[in-house]
PyMOL Python script that loads the backbone (N, CA, C, O; Angstrom):
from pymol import cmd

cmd.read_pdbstr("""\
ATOM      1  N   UNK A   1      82.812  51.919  -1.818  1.00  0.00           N
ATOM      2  CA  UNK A   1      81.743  51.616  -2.730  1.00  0.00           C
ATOM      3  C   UNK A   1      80.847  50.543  -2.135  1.00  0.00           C
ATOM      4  O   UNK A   1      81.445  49.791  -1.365  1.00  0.00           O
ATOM      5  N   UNK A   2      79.424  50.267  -2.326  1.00  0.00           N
ATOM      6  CA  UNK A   2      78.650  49.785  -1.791  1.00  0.00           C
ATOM      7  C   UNK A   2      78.405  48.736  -2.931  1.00  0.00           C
ATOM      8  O   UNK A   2      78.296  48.979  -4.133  1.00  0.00           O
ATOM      9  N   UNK A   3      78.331  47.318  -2.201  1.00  0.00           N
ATOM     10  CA  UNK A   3      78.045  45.609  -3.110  1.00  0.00           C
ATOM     11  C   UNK A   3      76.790  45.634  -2.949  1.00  0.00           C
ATOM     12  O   UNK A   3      76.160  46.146  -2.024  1.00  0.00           O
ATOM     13  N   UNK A   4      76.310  44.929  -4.093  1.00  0.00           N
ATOM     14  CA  UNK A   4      75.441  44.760  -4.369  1.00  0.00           C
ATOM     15  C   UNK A   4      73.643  45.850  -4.186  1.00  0.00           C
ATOM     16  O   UNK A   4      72.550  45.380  -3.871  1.00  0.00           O
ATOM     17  N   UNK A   5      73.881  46.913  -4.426  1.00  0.00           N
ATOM     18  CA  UNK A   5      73.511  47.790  -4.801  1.00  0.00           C
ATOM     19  C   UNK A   5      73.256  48.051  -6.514  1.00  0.00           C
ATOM     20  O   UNK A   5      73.518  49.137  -7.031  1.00  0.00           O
ATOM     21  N   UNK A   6      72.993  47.490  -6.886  1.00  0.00           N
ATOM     22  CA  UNK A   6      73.246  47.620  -8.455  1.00  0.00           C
ATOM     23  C   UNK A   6      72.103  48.719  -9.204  1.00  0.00           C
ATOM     24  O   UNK A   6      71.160  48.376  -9.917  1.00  0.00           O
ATOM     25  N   UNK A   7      72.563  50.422  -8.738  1.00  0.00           N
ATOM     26  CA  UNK A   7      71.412  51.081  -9.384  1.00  0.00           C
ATOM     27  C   UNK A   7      71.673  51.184 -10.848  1.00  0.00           C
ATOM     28  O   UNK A   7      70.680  51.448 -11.525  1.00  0.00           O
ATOM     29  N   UNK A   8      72.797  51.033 -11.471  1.00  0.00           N
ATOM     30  CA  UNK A   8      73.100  51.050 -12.793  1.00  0.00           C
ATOM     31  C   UNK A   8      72.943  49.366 -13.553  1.00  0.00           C
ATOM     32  O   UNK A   8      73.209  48.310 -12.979  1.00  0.00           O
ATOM     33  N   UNK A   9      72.538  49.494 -14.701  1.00  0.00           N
ATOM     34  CA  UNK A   9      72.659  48.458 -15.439  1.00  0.00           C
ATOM     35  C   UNK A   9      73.972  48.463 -16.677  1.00  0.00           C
ATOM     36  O   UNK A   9      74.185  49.171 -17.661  1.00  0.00           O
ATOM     37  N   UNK A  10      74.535  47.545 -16.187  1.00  0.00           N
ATOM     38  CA  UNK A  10      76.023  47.985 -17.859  1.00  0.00           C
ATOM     39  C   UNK A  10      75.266  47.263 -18.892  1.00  0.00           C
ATOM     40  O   UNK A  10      74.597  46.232 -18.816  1.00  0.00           O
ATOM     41  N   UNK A  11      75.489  47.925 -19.721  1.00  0.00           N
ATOM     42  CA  UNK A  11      75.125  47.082 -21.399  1.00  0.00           C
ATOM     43  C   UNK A  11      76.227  47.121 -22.242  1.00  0.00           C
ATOM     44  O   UNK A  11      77.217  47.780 -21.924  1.00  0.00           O
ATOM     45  N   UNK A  12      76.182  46.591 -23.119  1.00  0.00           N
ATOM     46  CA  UNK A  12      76.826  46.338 -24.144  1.00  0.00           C
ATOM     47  C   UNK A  12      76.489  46.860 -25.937  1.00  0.00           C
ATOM     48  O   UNK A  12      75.378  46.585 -26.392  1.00  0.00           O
ATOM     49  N   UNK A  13      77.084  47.286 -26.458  1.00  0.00           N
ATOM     50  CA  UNK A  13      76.251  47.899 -27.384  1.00  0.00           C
ATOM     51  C   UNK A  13      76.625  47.421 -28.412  1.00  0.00           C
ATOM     52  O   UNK A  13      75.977  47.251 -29.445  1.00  0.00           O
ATOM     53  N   UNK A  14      77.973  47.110 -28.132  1.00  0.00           N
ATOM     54  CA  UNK A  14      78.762  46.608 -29.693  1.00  0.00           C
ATOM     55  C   UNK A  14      79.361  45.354 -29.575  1.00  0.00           C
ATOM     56  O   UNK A  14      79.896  44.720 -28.666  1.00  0.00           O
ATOM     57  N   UNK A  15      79.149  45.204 -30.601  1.00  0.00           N
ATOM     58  CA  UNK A  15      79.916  43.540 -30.795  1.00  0.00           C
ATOM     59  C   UNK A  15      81.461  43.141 -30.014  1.00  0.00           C
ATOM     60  O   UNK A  15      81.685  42.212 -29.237  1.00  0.00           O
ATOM     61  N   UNK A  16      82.166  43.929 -30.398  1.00  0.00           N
ATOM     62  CA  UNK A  16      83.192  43.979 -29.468  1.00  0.00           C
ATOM     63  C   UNK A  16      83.719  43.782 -28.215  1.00  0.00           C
ATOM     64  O   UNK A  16      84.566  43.052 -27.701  1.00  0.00           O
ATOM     65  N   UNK A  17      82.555  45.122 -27.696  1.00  0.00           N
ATOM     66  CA  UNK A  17      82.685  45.370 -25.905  1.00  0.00           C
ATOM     67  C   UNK A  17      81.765  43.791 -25.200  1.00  0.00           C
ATOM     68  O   UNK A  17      82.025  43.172 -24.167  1.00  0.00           O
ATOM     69  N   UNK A  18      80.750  43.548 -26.159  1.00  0.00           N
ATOM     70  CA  UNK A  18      80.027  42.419 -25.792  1.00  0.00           C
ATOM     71  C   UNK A  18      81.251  41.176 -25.465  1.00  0.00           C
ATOM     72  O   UNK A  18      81.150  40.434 -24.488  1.00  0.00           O
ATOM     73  N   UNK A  19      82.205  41.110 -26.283  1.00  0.00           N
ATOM     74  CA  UNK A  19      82.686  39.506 -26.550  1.00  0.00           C
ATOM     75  C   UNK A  19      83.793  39.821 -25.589  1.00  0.00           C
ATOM     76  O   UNK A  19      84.477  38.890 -25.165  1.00  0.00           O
ATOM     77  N   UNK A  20      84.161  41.748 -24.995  1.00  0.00           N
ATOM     78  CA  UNK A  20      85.196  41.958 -23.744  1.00  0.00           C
ATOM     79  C   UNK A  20      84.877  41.652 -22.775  1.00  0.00           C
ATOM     80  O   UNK A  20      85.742  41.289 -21.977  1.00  0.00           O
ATOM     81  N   UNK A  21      82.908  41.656 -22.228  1.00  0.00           N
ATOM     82  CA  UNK A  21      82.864  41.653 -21.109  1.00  0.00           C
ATOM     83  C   UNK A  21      82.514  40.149 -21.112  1.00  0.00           C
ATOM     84  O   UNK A  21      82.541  39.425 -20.117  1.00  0.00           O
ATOM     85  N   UNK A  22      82.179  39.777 -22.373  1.00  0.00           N
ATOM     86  CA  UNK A  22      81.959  38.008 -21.406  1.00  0.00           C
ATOM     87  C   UNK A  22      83.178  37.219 -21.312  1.00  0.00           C
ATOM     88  O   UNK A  22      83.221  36.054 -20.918  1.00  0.00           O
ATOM     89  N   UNK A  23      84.578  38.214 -21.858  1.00  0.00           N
ATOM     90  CA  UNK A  23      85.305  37.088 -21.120  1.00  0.00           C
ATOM     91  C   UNK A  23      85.768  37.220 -19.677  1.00  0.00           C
ATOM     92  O   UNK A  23      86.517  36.529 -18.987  1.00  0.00           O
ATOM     93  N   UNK A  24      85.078  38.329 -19.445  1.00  0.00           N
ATOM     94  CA  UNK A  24      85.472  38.549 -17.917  1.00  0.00           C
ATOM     95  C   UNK A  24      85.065  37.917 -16.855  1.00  0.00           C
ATOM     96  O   UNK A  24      83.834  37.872 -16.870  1.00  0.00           O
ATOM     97  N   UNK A  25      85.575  37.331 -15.800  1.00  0.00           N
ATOM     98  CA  UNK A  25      84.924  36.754 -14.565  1.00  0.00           C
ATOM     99  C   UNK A  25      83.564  37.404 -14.053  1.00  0.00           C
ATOM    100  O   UNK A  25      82.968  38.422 -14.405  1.00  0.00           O
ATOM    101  N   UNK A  26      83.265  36.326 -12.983  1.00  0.00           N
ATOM    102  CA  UNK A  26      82.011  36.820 -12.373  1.00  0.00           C
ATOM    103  C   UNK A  26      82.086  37.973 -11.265  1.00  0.00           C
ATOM    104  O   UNK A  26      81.130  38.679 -10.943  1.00  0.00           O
ATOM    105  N   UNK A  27      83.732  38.067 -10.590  1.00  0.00           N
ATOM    106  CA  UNK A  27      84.310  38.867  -9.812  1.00  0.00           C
ATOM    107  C   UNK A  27      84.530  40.313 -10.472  1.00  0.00           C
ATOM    108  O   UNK A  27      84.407  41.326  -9.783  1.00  0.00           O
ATOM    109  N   UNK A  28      84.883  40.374 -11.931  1.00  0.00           N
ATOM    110  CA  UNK A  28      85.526  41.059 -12.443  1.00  0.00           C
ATOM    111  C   UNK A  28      84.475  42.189 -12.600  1.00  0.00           C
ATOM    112  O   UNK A  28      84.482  43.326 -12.129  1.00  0.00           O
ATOM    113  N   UNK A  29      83.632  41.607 -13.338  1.00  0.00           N
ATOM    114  CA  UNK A  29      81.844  41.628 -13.570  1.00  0.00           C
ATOM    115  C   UNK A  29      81.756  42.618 -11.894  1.00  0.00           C
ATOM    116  O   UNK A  29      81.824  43.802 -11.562  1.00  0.00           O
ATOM    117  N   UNK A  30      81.634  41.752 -11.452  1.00  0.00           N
ATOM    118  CA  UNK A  30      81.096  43.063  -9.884  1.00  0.00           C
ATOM    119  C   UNK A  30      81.962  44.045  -9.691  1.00  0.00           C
ATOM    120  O   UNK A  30      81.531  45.144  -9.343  1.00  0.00           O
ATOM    121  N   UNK A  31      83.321  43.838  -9.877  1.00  0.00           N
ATOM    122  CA  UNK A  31      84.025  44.992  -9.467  1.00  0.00           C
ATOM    123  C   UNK A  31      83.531  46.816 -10.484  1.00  0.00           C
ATOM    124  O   UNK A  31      83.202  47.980 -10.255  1.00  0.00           O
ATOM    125  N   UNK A  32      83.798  45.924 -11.541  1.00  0.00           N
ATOM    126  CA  UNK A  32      83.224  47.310 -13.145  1.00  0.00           C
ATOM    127  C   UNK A  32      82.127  47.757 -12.255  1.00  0.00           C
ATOM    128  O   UNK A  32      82.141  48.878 -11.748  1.00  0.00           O
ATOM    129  N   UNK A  33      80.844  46.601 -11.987  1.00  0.00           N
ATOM    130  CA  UNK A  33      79.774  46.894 -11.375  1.00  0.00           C
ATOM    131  C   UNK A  33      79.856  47.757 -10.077  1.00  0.00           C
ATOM    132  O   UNK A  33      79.660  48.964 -10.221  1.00  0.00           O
ATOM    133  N   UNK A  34      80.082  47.354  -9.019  1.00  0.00           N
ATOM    134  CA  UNK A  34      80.682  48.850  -8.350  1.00  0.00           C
ATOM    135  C   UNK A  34      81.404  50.584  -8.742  1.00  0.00           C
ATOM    136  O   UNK A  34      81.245  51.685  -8.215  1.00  0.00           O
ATOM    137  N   UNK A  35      82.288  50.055 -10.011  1.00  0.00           N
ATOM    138  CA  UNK A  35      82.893  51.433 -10.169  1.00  0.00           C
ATOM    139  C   UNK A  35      81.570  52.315 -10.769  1.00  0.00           C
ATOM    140  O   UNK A  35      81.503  53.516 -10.505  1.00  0.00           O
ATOM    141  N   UNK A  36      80.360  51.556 -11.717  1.00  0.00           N
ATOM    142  CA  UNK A  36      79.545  51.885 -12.246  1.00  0.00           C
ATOM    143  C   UNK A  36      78.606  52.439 -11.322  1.00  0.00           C
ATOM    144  O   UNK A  36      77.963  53.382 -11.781  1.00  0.00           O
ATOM    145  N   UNK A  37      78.323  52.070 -10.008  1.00  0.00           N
ATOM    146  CA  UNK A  37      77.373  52.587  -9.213  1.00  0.00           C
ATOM    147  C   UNK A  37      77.798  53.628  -8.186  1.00  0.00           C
ATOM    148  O   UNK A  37      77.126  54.382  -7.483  1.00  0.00           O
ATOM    149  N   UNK A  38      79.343  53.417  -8.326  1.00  0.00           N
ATOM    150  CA  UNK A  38      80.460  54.618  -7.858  1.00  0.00           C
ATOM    151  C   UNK A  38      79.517  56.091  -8.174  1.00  0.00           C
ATOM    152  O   UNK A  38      78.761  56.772  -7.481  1.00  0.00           O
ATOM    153  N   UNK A  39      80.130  56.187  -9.964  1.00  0.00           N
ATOM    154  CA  UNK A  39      80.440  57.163 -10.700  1.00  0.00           C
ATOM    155  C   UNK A  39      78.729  57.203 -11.052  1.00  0.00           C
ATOM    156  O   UNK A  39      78.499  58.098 -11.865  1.00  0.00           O
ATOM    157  N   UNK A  40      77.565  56.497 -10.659  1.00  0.00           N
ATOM    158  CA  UNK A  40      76.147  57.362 -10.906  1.00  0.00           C
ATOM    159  C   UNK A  40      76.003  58.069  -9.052  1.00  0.00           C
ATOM    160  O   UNK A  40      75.188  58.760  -8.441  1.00  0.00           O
ATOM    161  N   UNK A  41      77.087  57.508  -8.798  1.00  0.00           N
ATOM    162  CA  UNK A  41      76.695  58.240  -7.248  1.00  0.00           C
ATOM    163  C   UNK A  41      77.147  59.550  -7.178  1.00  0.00           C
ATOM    164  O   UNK A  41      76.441  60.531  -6.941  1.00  0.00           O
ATOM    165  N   UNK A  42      78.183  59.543  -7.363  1.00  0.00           N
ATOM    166  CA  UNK A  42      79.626  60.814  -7.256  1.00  0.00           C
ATOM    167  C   UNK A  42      78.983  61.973  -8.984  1.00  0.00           C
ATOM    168  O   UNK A  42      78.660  63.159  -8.915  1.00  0.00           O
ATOM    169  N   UNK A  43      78.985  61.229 -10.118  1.00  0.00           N
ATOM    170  CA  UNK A  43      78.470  62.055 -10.570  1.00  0.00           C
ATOM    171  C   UNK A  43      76.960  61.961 -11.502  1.00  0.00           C
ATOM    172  O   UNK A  43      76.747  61.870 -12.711  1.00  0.00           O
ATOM    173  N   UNK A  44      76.167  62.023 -10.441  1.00  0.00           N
ATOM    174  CA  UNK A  44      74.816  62.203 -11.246  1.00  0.00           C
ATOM    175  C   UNK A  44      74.732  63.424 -12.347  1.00  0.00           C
ATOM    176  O   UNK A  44      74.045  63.383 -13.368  1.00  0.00           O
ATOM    177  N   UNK A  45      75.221  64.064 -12.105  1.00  0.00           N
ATOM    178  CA  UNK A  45      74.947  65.150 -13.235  1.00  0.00           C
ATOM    179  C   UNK A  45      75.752  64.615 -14.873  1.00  0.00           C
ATOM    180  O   UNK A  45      75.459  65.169 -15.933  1.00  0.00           O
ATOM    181  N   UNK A  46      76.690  63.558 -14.781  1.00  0.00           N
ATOM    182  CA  UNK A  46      76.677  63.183 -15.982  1.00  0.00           C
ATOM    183  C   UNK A  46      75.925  61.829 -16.169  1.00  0.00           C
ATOM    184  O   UNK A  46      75.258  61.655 -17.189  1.00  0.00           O
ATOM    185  N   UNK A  47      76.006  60.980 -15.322  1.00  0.00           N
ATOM    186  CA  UNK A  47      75.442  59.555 -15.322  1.00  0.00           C
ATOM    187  C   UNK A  47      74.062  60.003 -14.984  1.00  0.00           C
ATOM    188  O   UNK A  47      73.779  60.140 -13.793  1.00  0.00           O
ATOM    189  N   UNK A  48      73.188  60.240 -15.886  1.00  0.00           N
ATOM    190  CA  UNK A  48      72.026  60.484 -15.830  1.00  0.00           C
ATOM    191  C   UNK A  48      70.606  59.551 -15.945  1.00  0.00           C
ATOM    192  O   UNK A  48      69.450  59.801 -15.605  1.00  0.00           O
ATOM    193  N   UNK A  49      71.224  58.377 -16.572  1.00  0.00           N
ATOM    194  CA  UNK A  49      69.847  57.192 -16.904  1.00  0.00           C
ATOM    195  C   UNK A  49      70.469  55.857 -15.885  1.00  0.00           C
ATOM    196  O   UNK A  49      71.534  55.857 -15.267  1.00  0.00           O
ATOM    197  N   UNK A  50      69.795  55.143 -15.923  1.00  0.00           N
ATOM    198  CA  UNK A  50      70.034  54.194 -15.329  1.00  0.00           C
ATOM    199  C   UNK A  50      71.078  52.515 -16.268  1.00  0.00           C
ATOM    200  O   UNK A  50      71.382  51.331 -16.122  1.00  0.00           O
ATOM    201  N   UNK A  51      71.167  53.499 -17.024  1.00  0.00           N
ATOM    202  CA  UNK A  51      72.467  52.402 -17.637  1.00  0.00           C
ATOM    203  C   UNK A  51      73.649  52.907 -18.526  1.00  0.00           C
ATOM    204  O   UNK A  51      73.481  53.931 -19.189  1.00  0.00           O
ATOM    205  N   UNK A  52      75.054  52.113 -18.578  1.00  0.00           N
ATOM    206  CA  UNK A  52      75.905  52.287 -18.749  1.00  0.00           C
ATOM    207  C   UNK A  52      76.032  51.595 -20.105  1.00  0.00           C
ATOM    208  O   UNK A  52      75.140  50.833 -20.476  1.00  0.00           O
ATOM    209  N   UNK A  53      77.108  51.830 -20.856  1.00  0.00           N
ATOM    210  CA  UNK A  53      77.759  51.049 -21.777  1.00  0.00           C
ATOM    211  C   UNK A  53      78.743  50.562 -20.910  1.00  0.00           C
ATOM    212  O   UNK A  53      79.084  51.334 -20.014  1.00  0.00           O
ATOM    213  N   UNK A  54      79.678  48.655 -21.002  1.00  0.00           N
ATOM    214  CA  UNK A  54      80.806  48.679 -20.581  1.00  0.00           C
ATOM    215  C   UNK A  54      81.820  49.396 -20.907  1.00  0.00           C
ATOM    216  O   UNK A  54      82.831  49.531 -20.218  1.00  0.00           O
ATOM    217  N   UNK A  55      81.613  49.891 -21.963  1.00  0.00           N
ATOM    218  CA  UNK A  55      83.179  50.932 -22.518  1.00  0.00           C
ATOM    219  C   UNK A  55      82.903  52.185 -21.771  1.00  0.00           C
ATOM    220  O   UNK A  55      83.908  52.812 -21.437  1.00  0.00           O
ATOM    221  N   UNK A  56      82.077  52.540 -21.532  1.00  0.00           N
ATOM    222  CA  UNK A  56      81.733  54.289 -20.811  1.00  0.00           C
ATOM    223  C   UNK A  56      81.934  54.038 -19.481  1.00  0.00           C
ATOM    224  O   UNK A  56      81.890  55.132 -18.919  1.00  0.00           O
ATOM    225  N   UNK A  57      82.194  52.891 -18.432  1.00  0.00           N
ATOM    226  CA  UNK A  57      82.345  52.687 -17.164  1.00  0.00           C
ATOM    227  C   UNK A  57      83.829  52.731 -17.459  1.00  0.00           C
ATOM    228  O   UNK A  57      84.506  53.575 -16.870  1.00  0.00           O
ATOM    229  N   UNK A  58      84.461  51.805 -18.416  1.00  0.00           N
ATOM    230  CA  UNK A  58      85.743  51.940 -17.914  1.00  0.00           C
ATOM    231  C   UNK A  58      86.702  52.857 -18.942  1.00  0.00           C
ATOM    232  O   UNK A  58      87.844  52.550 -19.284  1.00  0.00           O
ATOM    233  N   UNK A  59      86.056  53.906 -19.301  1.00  0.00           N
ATOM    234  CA  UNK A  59      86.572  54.883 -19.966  1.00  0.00           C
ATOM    235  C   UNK A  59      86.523  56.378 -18.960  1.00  0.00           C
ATOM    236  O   UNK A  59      87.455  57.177 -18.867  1.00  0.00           O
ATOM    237  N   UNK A  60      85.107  56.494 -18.229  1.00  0.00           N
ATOM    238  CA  UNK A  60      85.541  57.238 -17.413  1.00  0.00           C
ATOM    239  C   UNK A  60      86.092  56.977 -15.870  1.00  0.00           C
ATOM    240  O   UNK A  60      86.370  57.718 -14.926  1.00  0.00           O
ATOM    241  N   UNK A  61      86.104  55.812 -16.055  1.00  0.00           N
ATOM    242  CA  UNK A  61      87.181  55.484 -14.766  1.00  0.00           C
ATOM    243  C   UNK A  61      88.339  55.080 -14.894  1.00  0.00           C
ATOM    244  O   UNK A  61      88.921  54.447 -14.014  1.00  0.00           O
ATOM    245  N   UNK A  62      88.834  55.382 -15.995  1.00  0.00           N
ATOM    246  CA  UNK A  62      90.394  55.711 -16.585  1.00  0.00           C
ATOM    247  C   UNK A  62      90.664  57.473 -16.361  1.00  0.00           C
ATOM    248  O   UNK A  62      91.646  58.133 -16.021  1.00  0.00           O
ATOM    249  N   UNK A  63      89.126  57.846 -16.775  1.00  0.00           N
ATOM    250  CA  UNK A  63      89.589  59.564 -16.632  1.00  0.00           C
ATOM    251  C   UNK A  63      89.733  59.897 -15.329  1.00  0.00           C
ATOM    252  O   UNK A  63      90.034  61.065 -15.083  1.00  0.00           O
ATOM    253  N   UNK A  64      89.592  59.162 -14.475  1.00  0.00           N
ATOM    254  CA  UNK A  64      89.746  59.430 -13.073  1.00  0.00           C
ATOM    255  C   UNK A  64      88.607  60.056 -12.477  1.00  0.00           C
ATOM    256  O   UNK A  64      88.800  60.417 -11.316  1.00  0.00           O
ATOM    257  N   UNK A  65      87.379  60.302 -12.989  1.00  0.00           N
ATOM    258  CA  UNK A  65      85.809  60.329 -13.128  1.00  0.00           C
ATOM    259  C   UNK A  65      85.794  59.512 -11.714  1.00  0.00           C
ATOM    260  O   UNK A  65      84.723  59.181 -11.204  1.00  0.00           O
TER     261      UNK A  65
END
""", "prot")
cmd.dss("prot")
cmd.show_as("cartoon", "prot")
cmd.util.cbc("prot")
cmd.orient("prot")
């Protein structure tokens, strides 16, 4: 996976996922961020816009997506 490349933007949509990702590091933060620019690479045909929810990065990179 390629750093700092950031063609995806993660967002946050819900109150929840918001208060998951800020407790995450700044490391942690880039890593999601890579899997996110992974999976608009590998699959453009579903990652179609230029942003993510944090729950949809690491929901389909649980599916093995």
């Amino acid at each position: 996976m390629q750093k700092g490349n950031n063609k995806i933007k993660i967002i946050c949509e819900f109150e929840k996922e918001k208060a998951e990702w800020d407790t995450l590091s700044q490391d942690e933060k880039g890593k999601w961020q890579d899997v996110a620019n992974y999976l608009k690479e590998e699959w453009p045909q579903v990652v179609t816009g230029d942003t993510l929810g944090y729950w949809q990065v690491v929901g389909m990179n649980n599916s093995g997506m």
